[in-house]
N, C-alpha and C positions, 0 to 999 in steps of 0.2 A: 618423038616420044616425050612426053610431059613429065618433068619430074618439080618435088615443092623441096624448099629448105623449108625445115621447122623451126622458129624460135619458141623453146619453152618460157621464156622473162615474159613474154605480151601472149604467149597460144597464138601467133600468126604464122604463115608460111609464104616463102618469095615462090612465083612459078618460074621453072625452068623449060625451056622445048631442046630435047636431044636430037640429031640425026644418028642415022643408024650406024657412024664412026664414033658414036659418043662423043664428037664435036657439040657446043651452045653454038645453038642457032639462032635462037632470042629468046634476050629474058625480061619480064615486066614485074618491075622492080616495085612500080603501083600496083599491081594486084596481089591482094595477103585474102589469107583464107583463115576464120577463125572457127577456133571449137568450141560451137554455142555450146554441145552438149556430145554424145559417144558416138550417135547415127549421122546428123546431120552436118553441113558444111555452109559457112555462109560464105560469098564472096563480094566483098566489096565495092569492087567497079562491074563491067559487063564483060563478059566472058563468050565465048562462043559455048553452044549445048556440049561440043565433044569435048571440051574441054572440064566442063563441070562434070560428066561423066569419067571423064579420068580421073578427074579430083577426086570421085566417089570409090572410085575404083583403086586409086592408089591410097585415100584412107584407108580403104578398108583391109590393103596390102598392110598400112600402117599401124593397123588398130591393135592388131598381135602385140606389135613393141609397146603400143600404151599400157594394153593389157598388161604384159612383162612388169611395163613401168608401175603400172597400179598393185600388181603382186609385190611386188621390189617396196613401193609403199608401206603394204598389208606387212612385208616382212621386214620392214623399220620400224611399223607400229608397238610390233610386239617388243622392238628394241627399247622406243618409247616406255610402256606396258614397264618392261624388264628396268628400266630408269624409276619409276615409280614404286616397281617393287622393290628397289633397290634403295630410295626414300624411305622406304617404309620398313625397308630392312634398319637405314640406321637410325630411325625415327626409335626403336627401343631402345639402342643405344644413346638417346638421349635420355630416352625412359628410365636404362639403369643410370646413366648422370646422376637425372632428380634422385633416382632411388639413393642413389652412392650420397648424394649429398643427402637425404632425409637419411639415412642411417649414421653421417656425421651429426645432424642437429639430436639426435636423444643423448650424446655427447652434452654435447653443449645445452642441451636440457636437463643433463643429472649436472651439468657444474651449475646450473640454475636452481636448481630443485635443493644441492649443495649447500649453495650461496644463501638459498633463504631460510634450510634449515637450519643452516650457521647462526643468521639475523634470528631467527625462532628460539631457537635456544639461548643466545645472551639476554633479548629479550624475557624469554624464561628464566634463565638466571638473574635477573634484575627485579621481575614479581617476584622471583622467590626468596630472593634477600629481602625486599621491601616487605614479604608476607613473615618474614622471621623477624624482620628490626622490630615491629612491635615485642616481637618477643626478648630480644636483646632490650630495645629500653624497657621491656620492662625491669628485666636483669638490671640494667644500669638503674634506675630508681628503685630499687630493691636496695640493692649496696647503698645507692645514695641516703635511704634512708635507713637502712641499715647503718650507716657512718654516721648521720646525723643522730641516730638514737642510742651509738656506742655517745657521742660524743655527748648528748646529752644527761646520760650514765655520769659520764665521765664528770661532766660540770656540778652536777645532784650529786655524783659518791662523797666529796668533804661536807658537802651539807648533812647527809645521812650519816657519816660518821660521828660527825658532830651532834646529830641527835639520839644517836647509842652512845655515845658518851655520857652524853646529861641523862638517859635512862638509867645507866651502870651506877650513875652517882647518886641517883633518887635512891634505888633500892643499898 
């Protein structure tokens, strides 16, 4: 009775011949059988027909467990699948990250907006003293002449007295 070990690493199989005590009778440890594809079987060295026919025969015993194995696959896939959606699950959690951090930056955009209204107003306050010291000097050369024309009063009143004197004395 022919029986194969499978290696899944290479897709090859060792043949085995059983007797009907399940005693190895012989094994050819040179012939591997590979799975070009689901149907067919390639065998490497020469084989006898009944032998390749039990090869065919006991794939095709075998195929169910592929099959199993290709379901077992199909039903990893979706674990795969379930990994991506799971990506993508905390992929918004990065999204609120950025959000968390864009709702720090208007923060830190009113201590900007702040900082330069700050700068905007001394500025402002600085035109608008500069737009008033004209006004103040004028004030200041107002007094200044102002003082200047008390003081020149002042220097002119003994001359003027002095000439309402000598009027008082005419008449």
């Amino acid at each position: 009775m022919p029986a194969a070990n499978y290696f899944p690493g290479n897709q090859s199989c060792q043949l085995f011949n059983f007797n009907n005590n399940s005693s190895l009778t012989s094994s050819n440890f040179n012939t591997y059988w590979l799975f070009t594809n689901q149907s067919s079987v390639f065998i490497t060295n020469n084989v006898h027909r009944s032998h390749q026919y039990h090869l065919r025969l006991h794939q095709r015993h075998r195929q169910p467990l592929r099959r199993h194995c290709r379901l077992h696959q199909r039903h990893q896939q979706p674990h795969r699948h379930h990994l991506r959606l799971h990506r993508h699950h905390r992929q918004p959690l990065r999204r609120h990250c950025r959000l968390h951090q864009r709702h720090h930056q208007p923060h830190q955009h009113r201590l900007r907006l702040h900082q330069h209204r700050l700068r905007l107003h001394r500025h402002h306050h600085r035109l608008h003293q500069h737009h008033h010291q004209p006004h103040q000097h004028r004030l200041r050369l107002h007094r200044h002449h102002h003082r200047l024309h008390q003081h020149h009063r002042q220097l002119l009143q003994p001359h003027r007295q002095q000439q309402v004197s000598k009027l008082s004395h005419d008449f």
